[in-house]
C-alpha positions in Angstrom: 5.0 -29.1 -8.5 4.6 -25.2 -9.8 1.2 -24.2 -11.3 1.3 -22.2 -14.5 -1.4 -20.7 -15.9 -2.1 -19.8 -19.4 -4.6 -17.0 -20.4 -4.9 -17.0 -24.3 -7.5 -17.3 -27.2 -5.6 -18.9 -30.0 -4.9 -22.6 -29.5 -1.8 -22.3 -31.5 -0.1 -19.9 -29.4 -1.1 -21.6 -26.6 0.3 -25.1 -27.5 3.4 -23.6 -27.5 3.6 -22.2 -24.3 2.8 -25.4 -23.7 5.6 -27.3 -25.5 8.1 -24.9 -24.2 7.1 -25.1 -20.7 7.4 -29.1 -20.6 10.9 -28.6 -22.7 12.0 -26.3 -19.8 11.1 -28.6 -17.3 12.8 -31.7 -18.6 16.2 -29.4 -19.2 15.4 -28.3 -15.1 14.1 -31.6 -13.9 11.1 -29.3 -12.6 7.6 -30.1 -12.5 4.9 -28.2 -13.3 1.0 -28.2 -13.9 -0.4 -25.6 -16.9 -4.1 -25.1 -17.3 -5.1 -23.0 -19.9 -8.3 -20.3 -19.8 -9.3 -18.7 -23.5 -10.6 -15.4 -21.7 -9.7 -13.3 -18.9 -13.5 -13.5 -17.7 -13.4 -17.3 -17.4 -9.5 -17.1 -15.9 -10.4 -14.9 -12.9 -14.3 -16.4 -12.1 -12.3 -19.9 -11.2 -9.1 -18.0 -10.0 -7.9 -19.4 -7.1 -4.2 -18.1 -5.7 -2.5 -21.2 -6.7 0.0 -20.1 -9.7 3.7 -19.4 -9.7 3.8 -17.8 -12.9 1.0 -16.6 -15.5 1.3 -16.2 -19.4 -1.5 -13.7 -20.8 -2.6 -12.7 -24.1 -3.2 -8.9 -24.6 -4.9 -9.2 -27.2 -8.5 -11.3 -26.7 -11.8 -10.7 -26.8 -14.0 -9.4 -24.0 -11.5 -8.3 -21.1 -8.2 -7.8 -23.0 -4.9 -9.5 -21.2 -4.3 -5.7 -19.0 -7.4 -5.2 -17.7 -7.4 -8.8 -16.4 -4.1 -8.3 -14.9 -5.3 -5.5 -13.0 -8.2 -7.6 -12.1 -5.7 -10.0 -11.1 -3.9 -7.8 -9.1 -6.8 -7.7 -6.8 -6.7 -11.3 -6.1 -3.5 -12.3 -6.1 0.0 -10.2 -5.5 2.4 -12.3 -6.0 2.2 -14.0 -9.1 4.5 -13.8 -12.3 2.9 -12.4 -14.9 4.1 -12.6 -18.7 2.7 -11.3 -21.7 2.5 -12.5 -24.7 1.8 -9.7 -27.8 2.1 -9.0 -30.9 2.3 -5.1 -29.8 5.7 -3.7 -28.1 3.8 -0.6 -27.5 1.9 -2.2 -24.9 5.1 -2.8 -22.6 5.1 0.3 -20.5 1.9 -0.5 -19.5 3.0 -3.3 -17.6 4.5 -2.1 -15.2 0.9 -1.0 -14.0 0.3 -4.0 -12.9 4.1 -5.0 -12.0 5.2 -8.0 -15.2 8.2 -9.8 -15.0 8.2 -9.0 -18.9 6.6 -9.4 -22.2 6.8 -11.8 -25.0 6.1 -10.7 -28.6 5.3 -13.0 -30.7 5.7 -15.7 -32.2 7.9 -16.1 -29.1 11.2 -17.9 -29.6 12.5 -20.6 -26.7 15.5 -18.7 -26.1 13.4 -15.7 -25.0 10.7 -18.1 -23.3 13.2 -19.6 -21.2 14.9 -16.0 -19.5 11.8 -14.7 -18.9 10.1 -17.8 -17.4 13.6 -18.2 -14.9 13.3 -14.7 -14.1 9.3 -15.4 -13.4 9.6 -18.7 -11.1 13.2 -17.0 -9.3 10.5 -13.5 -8.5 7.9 -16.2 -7.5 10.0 -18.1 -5.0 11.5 -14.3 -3.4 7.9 -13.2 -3.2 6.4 -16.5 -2.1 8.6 -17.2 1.0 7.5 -13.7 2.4 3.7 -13.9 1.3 0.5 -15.0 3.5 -2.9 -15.4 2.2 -6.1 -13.2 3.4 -9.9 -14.6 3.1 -13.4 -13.3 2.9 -17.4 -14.1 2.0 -15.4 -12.2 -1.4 -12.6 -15.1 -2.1 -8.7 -15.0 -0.9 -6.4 -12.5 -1.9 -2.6 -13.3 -1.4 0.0 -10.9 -0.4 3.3 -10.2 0.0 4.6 -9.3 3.6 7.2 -6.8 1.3 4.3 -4.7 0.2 2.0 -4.3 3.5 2.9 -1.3 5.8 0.6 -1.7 8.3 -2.5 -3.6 9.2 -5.4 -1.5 11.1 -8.4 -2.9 13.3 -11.1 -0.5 13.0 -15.2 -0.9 13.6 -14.0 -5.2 13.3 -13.1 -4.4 9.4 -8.7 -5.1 9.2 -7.5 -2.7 6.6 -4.2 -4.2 5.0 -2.6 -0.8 4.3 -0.3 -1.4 1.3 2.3 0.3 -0.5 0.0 0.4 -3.6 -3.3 -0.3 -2.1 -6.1 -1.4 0.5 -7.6 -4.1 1.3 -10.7 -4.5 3.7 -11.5 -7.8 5.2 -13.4 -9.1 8.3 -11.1 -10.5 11.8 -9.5 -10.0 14.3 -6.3 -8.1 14.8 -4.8 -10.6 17.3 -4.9 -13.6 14.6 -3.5 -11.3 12.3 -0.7 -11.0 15.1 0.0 -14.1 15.6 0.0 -15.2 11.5 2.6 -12.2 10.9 4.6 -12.9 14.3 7.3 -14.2 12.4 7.7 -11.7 9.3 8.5 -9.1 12.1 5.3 -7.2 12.5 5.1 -5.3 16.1 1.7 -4.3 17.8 2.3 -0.6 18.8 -1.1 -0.2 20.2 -5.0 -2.4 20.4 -5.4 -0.7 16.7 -2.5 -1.3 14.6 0.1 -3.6 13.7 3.4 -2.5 12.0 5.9 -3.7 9.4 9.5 -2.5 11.2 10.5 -2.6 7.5 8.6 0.6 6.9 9.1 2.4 10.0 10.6 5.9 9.3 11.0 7.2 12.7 9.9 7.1 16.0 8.9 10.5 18.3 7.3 10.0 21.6 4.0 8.1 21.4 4.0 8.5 17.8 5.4 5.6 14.8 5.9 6.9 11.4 5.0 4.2 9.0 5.7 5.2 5.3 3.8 8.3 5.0 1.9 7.5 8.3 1.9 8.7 11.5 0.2 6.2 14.3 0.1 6.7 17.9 1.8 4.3 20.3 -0.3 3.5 23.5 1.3 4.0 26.8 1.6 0.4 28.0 3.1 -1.0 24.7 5.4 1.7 24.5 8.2 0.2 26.1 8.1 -3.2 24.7 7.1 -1.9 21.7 10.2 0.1 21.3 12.5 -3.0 22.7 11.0 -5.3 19.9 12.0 -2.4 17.3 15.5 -2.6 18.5 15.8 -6.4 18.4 13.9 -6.2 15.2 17.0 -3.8 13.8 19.8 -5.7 15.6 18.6 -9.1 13.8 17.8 -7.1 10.1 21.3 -5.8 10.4 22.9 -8.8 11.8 21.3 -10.7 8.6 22.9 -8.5 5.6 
């Protein structure tokens, strides 16, 4: 069973995500759990990293439907999120904060249903390749796609993203053995590399992205012999 969430104000427009949701899921023969918040405040104090897809308002008072996206962001980076507006304007903004796609209201099935497939079929992509990261702070969920390389430094892991950074308390070597089978490669005691980002390799040296980290001596050559496999199996798998 999927969990959706609904962030909106106005009962009304809520009781029909509602209704079209449970229509959508008896044309399926999916199941799925909504729970509805009235304000962003109240959505992300009980947010937990549970949701498939989530339907919010732009328009409600307090923190407005993008500024708890980008909240949201924070938390959780692998969620569908939908808007639901009665402003097109606000459309480019979304990609801030990376929406499968905006409803303007009132909101017909016909557009419900194409933007809720295309929602739960991003969820289930994202979802197979994502892994969760805790703290005193909460959990934050991430996607393996997004994360470049993960850094051990003063016993603080950095979760280098494309789009950001995360800083959380461990231990490199449970990292290692959580991501061992998305592919990531220990190049030295400090870091641990996605292949998918690797741009080259020179000597001791591993550009990642943008980034250039130094390969110890003794992890050199197994390093560079798990890159190789790493590439023989990516390209074997197209």
């Amino acid at each position: 069973m999927k969990q959706i969430a609904i962030v909106e104000d106005e009962t009304p427009a809520a009781q029909t995500l509602t209704e079209y949701i449970a229509r959508y899921a008896a044309e399926t023969g999916q199941e799925f759990e909504v729970t509805r918040s009235e304000s962003g405040e109240k959505f992300l104090r009980e947010y937990r990293p549970i949701y498939a897809v989530v339907f919010l308002d732009i328009q409600m008072p307090g923190r407005d439907g993008m500024e708890t996206a980008a909240a949201l962001r924070k938390l959780d980076r692998n969620v569908s999120l939908i808007f639901a507006t009665n402003l097109v304007q606000y459309a480019l903004k979304g990609y801030e904060v990376d929406a499968v796609g905006f409803l303007v209201k009132p909101v017909s099935y016909y557009d419900f249903s194409l933007k809720f497939k295309k929602a739960l079929d991003i969820y289930l992509m994202n979802e197979e390749r994502s892994f969760t990261v805790s703290s005193s702070g909460g959990i934050c969920r991430i996607s393996t796609d997004k994360l470049m390389y993960v850094e051990i430094l003063n016993h603080r892991l950095i979760y280098h993203l494309v789009d950001d950074v995360i800083e959380r308390t461990g231990v490199l070597s449970d990292v290692e053995q959580e991501l061992h089978d998305f592919g990531f490669l220990r190049c030295n005691k400090c870091y641990l590399v996605n292949p998918k980002f690797v741009v080259k390799v020179k000597g001791y040296t591993v550009q990642v992205g943008s980034t250039t980290l130094q390969i110890s001596r003794p992890r050199r050559a197994a390093f560079l012999a798990e890159l190789t496999n790493w590439y023989a199996g990516f390209q074997g798998g197209k």
